[in-house]
C-alpha positions as CSV (number, residue, x, y, z in Angstrom):
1,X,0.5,-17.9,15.3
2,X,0.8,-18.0,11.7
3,X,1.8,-14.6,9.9
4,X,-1.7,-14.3,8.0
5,X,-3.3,-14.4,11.4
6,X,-1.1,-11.9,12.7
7,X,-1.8,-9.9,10.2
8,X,-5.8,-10.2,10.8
9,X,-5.8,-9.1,14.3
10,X,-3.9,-6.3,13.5
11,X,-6.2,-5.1,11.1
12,X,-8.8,-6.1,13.8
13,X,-7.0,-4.3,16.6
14,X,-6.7,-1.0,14.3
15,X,-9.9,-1.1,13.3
16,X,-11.2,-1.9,17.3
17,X,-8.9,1.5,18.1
18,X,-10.2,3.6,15.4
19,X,-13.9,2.9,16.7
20,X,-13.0,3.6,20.3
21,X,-11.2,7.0,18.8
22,X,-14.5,7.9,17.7
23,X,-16.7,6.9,20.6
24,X,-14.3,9.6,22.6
25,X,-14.9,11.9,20.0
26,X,-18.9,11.6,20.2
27,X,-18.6,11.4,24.2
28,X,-16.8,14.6,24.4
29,X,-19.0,16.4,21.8
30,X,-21.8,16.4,24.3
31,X,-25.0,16.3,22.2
32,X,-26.8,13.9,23.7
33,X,-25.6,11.1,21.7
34,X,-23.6,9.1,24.7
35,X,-25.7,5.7,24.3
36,X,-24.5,5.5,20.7
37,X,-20.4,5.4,22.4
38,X,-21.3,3.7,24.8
39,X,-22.7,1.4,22.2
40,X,-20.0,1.2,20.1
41,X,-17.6,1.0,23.2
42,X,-19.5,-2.5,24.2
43,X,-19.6,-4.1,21.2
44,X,-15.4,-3.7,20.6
45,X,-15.4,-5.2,23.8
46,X,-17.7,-7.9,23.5
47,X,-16.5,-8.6,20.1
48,X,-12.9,-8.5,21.5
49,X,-13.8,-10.7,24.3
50,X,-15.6,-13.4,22.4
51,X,-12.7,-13.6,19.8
52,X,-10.3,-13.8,23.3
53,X,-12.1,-16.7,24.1
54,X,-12.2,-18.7,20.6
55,X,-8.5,-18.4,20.4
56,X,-8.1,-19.5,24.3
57,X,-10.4,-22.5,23.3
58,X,-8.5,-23.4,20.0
59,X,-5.1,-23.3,21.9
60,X,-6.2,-25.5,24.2
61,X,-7.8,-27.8,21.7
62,X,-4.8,-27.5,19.2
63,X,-2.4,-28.5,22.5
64,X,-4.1,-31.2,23.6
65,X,-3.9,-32.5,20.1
66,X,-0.3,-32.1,19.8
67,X,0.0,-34.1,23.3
68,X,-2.3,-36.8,22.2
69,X,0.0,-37.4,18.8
70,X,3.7,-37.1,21.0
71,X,1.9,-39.8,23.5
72,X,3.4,-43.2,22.3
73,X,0.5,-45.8,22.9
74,X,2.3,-49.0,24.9
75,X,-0.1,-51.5,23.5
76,X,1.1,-51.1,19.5
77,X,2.8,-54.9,18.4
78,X,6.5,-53.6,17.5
79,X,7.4,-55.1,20.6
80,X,8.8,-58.5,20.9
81,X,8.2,-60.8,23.7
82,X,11.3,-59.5,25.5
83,X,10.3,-56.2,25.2
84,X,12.4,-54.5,23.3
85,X,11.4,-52.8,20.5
86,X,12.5,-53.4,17.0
């Protein structure tokens, strides 16, 4: 990970904990307003998981890329016909 993605999800991770902070706050209040933390606490989490995901995916796509490049291809011409390369 590059630093000025590092530095996004920790903005994004403070920001995630800061909202759960105030879900607890609202839960604990007890004023009726539990479907707005409960809100709140499943949109970080759906948010959090979806991000999860992209990065997953873009690894992946990102590794196989690497592998593709470090794979020589065999039938390239700088061969000659005793096989040796040159």
């Amino acid at each position: 990970m590059e630093v000025p993605e590092v530095r996004t999800w920790v903005i994004f991770y403070l920001l995630s904990f800061v909202v759960l902070l105030v879900a607890t706050f609202i839960t604990t209040q007890n004023a009726g307003q539990l479907w707005i933390s409960l809100m709140l606490i499943i949109i970080i989490v759906g948010v959090n998981l979806c991000l999860l995901v992209s990065e997953l995916k873009r690894y992946q796509d990102r590794k196989a890329f690497m592998h593709k490049m470090s794979v020589f291809d065999e039938t390239e011409t700088d061969r000659d016909s005793s096989g040796r390369r040159w």
